[in-house]
N, C-alpha and C positions, 0 to 999 in steps of 0.2 A: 504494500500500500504506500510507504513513505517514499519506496524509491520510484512509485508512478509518478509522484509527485515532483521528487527533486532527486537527484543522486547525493550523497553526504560523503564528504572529504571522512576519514578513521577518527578525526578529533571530536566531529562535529557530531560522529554516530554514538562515539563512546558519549560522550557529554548528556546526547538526547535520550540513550535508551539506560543511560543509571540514572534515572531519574522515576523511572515507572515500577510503581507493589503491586505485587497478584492481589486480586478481589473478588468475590465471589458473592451475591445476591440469591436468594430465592425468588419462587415467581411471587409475581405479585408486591416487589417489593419498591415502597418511595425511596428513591436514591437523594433525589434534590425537590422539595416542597415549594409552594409558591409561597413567594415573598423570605425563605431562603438565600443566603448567597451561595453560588456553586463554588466547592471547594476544591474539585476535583476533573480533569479531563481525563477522560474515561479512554480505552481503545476495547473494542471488543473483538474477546477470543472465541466467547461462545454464550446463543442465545437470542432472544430477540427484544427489544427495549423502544419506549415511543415517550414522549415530549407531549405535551397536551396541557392546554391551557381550561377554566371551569368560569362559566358565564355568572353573573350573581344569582343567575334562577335554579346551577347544579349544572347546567347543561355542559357537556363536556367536548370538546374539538380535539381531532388530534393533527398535530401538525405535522410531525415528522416518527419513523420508524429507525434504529438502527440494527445490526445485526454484522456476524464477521466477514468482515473484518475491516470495520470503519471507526474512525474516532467518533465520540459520545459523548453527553451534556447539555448542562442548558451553556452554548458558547457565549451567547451577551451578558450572562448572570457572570460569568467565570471572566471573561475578558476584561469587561469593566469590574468585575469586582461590587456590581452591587445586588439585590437582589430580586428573584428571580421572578419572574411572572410567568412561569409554567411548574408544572410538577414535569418529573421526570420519574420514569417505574420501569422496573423488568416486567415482560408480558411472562415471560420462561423463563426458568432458571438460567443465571446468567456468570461469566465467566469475562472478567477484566484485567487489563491491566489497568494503573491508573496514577496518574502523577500529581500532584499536591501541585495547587497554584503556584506558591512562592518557589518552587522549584523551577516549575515548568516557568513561570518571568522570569529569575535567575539565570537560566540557561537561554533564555531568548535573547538577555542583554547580551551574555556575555561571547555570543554568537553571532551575528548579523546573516549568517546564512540560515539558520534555524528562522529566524525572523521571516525571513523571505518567501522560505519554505511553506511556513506559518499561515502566511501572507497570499501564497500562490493556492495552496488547500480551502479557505475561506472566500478567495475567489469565485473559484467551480462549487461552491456553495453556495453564495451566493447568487449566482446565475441560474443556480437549482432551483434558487427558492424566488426568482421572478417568475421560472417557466410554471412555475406552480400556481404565480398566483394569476397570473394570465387566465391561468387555465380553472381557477376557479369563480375569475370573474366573468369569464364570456363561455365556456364552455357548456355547453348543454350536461346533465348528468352523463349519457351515453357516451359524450366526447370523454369525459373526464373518463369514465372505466373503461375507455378503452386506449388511451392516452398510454393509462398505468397500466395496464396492459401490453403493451407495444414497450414501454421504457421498462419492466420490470413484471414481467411474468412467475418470477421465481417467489415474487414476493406472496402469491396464494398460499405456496407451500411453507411458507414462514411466519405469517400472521392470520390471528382468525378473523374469521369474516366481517363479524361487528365489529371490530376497528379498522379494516380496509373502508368499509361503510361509511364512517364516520368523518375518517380521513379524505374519504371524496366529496363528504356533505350531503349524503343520500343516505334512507333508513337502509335497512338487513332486507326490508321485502325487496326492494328495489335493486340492491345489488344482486342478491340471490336468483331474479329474472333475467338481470345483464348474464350471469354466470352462465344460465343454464340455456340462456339464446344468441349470445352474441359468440362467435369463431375468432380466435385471431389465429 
């Protein structure tokens, strides 16, 4: 994954990866709370984990999914350092690595290719999370499940349905008909 991103000179691998503790969650479990600050950037080894923000009426949205092997958390809780406005939970038993903020900034200073790197990863996130929202302000429901579909098939087999549901803004009946009529 990090070398998709950037290649690391030997100083700059040793430096990034003494930095990350094994971690381990059950399912079901809150990692980072709303209104929380995220202490930790998470890499997942194994499991599935999703970000979700709670309306005042309970109503729940999810925003993002992760699973291995991608970095994890709430990133704007953690970056800035203040707190967070989403929960973050394991859907499945879950399997991390994970680096403690003042560490993971400590090595960003004292790195400027780490930075970059940092920099270049939160880009192609970035650009994720415009295509997303495009996609859920002009999108019909059927563009959207079929959207996610086309960019990420694999993800049926990794989340359950009510939060695929959810994450596209559509009840379980509705998806559950896209499922069982639509081909891709």
């Amino acid at each position: 994954m990090i070398w998709q991103i950037m290649p690391l000179p030997d100083a700059e691998w040793q430096a990034f990866s003494g930095i990350w503790q094994p971690f381990s969650a059950k399912r079901k479990t809150i990692l980072t709370a709303e209104g929380d600050t995220e202490k930790y950037l998470y890499f997942v080894l194994e499991g599935v984990q999703r970000a979700y923000a709670t309306s005042e009426e309970g109503r729940e949205a999810t925003l993002v999914f992760t699973y291995p092997y991608s970095f994890s958390g709430v990133a704007d809780s953690l970056l800035l350092q203040q707190p967070s406005r989403y929960w973050f939970e394991t859907l499945t038993p879950s399997v991390f690595l994970r680096a403690p903020f003042r560490q993971f900034d400590d090595v960003l200073q004292q790195y400027p290719l780490l930075e970059r790197m940092i920099r270049l990863a939160l880009s192609h996130t970035l650009a994720g999370v415009l295509v997303r929202q495009i996609e859920l302000q002009s999108y019909t429901a059927e563009q959207r499940f079929r959207a996610l579909m086309t960019r990420s098939p694999h993800i049926l087999q990794l989340v359950p349905h009510k939060y695929l549901a959810n994450y596209l803004g559509m009840d379980a009946t509705n998806f559950s008909k896209f499922l069982g009529s639509i081909r891709i």
